[in-house]
N, C-alpha and C positions, 0 to 999 in steps of 0.2 A: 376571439376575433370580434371586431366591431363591424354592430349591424349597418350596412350598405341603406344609405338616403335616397330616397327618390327624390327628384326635382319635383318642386311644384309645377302642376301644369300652370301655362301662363292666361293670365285671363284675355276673353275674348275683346278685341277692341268694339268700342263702344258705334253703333249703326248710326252712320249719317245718312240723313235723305236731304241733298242740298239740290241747285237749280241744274237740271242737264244746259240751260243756257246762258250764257255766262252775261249777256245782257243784262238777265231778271236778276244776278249778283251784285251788280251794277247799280241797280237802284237800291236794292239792299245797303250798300254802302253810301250812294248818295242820303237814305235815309237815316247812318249812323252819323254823318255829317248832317244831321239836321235840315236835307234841304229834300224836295220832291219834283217829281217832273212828268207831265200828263204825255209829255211829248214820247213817243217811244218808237220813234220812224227814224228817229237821230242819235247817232251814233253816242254809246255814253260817253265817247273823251270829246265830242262837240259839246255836249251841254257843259260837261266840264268848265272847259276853256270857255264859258258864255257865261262864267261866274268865278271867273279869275283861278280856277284850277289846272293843273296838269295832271294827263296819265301818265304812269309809268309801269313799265311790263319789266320785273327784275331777277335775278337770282340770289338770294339773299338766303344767310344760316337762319336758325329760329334765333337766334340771339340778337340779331339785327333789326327783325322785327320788334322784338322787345324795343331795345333801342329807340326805333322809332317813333312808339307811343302813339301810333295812330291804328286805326282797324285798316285791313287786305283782304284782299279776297285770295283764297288757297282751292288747289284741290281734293278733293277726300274722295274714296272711294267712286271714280272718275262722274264728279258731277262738283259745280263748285260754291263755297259758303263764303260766305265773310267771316271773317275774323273781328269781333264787337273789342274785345278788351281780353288781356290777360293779368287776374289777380292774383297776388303769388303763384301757386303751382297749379292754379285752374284757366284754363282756354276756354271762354264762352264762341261760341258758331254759330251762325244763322244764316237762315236760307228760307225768305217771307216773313210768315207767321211761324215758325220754330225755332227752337232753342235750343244747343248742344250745348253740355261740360262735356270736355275731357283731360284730363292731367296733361300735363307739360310734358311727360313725359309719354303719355301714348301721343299725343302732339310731336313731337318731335320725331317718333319711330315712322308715323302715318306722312310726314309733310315730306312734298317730293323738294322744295328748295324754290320753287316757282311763285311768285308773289303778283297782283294787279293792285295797283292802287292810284289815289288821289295826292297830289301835293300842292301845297299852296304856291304859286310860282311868284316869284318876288317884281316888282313892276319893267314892262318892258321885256320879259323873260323872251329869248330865239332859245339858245343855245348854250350848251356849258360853256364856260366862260373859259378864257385861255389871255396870256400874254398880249398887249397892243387890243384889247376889246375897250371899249367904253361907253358911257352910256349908263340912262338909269339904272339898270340892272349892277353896274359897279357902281355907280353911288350908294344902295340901296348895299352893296357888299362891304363898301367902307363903312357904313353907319351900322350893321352888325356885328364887326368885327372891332368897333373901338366901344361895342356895348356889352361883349366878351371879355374884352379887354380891363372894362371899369374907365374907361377915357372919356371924357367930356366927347361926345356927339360933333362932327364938322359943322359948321356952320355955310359952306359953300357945296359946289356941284359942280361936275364936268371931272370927274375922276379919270381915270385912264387906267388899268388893269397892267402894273409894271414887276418887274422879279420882284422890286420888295413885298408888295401885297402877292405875291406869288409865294414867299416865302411863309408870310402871317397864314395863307390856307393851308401850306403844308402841314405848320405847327399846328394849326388848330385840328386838320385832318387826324395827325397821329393823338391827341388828347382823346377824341372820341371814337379811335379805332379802324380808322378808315387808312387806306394806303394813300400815302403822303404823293398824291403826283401832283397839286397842285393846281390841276382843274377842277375850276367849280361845275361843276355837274350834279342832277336832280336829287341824289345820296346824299354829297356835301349840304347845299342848301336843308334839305330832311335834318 
């Protein structure tokens, strides 16, 4: 008879101590963004938006963050860190003055799918964009979209948001993963 294998036990995930305030995460990430703010009476998505940023509160797999290529703030063991960078199969985390590794893969078993982060909002940003919008914000979408493209850059302005440019965001949506509805919204623009 062949002798019967125990499973390895499985190792213990590695201890995070991140901010019980998600505030104090907040500057943590404004600080991986390179910027600082004495002011701590105002809300972090006000100072945001006081230096051309947006919040966004999301649901996203781990692989999207990838994607993204910018640092989030997650939860871990209910208290919450930033997410600094991920190289190949290593997740760096911070929460102040401290520093986590942990594998992509305890990463991935610990991450409940809830994301906070920063986005650069393109000029004039309200709202996703949809059919009959216009305005800088679709200028600013035709001139990334013919620099996707490889196309000489517009030389004019006063765009208008029509099925055809409806069509060019679907396709680019399905290239990088995204479901093709055609609204630019905070993901698309990321």
């Amino acid at each position: 008879a062949t002798p019967r294998r125990l499973a390895a036990p499985s190792a213990p995930f590695t201890p995070i101590d991140g901010h019980q305030d998600i505030y104090n995460a907040y500057h943590d990430l404004f600080a991986v963004w390179g910027v600082a703010f004495e002011d701590r009476t105002s809300t972090p998505c006000q100072l945001a938006l006081d230096i051309g940023l947006g919040c966004l509160k999301e649901r996203v797999d781990a692989a999207q963050i990838r994607s993204f290529n910018r640092p989030v703030i997650v939860m871990f063991d209910g208290t919450f860190v930033t997410l600094s960078q991920i190289q190949g199969n290593l997740v760096t985390l911070i929460a102040g003055d401290r520093q986590f590794n942990v594998s992509t893969s305890e990463f991935n078993q610990r991450f409940d799918g809830l994301i906070h982060m920063f986005w650069r909002m393109p000029p004039a940003y309200l709202k996703p964009m949809v059919v009959s919008d216009q305005g800088a914000a679709v200028d600013w979408l035709v001139l990334q979209l013919s620099m996707i493209a490889g196309d000489s850059p517009p030389l004019q302005n006063g765009f208008v948001y029509d099925e055809l440019m409806k069509s060019q965001v679907k396709a680019f949506q399905v290239t990088v993963g995204l479901e093709p509805s055609g609204v630019v919204d905070p993901i698309t623009w990321i």
